[in-house]
C-alpha positions in Angstrom: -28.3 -28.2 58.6 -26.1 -29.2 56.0 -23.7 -32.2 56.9 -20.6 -33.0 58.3 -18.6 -32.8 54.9 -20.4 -29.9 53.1 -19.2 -27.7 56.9 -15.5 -29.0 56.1 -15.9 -28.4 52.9 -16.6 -24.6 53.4 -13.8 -24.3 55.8 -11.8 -25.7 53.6 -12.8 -23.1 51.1 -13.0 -20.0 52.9 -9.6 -20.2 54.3 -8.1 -21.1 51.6 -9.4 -18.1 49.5 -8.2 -15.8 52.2 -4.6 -17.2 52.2 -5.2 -17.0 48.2 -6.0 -13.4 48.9 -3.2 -13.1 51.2 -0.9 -14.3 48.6 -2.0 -12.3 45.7 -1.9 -9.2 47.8 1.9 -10.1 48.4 2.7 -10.9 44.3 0.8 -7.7 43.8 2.9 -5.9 46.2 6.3 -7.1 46.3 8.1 -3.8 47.8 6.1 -4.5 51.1 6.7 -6.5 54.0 5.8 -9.8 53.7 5.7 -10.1 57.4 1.7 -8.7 57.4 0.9 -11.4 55.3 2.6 -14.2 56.3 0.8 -13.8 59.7 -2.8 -13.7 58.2 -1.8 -17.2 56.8 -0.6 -18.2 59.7 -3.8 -17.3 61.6 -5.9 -18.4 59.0 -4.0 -22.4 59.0 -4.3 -22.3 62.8 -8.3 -21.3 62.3 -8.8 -23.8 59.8 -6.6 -26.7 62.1 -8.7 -25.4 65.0 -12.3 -25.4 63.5 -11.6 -28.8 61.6 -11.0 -30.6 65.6 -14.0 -29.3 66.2 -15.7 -30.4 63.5 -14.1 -34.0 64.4 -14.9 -34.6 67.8 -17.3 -37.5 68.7 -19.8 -37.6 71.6 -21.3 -34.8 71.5 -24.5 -34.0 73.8 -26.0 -31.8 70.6 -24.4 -31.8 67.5 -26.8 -29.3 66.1 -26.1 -27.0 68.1 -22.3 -27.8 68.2 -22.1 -27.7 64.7 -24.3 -24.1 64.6 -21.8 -22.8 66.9 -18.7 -23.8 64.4 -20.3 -22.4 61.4 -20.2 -19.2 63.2 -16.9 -19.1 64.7 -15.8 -19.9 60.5 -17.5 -16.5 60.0 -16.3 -14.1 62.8 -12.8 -16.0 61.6 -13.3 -15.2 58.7 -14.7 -12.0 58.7 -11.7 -10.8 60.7 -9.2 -12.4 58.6 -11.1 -10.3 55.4 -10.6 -7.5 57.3 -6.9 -7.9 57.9 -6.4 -8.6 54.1 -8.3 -5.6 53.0 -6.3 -3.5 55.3 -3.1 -4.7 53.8 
């Protein structure tokens, strides 16, 4: 299992390249709504806030396992989130 940093690191990352998609899709697209995408940034800065207190908290029975269980909750996140751009 990778560390501490390298996970908040790649949430870092992966949310900020779906608000970068988010974005672009909005530049690209200026005659739309930009409601659509302002709310897949929204979701994707409360995912990120959300996963990053997880990845914070202290005293933890078993961190392996805790930090499995964020690393997969980053991808069903972000998966969705993909999905939500795409459909843009």
């Amino acid at each position: 299992m990778a560390n501490k940093r390298d996970l908040k690191k790649d949430i870092n990352y992966v949310f900020g390249d779906i608000i970068e998609a988010a974005y672009l899709h909005q530049i690209a697209n200026p005659e739309q709504n930009k409601t659509q995408t302002e709310e897949i940034v929204d979701e994707a800065i409360e995912g990120f806030d959300q996963l990053i207190e997880k990845v914070n908290q202290r005293n933890l029975e078993n961190p392996k396992d805790h930090f499995r269980s964020v690393r997969k909750e980053l991808e069903e996140r972000a998966q969705d989130l993909v999905e939500k751009v795409n459909a843009l």
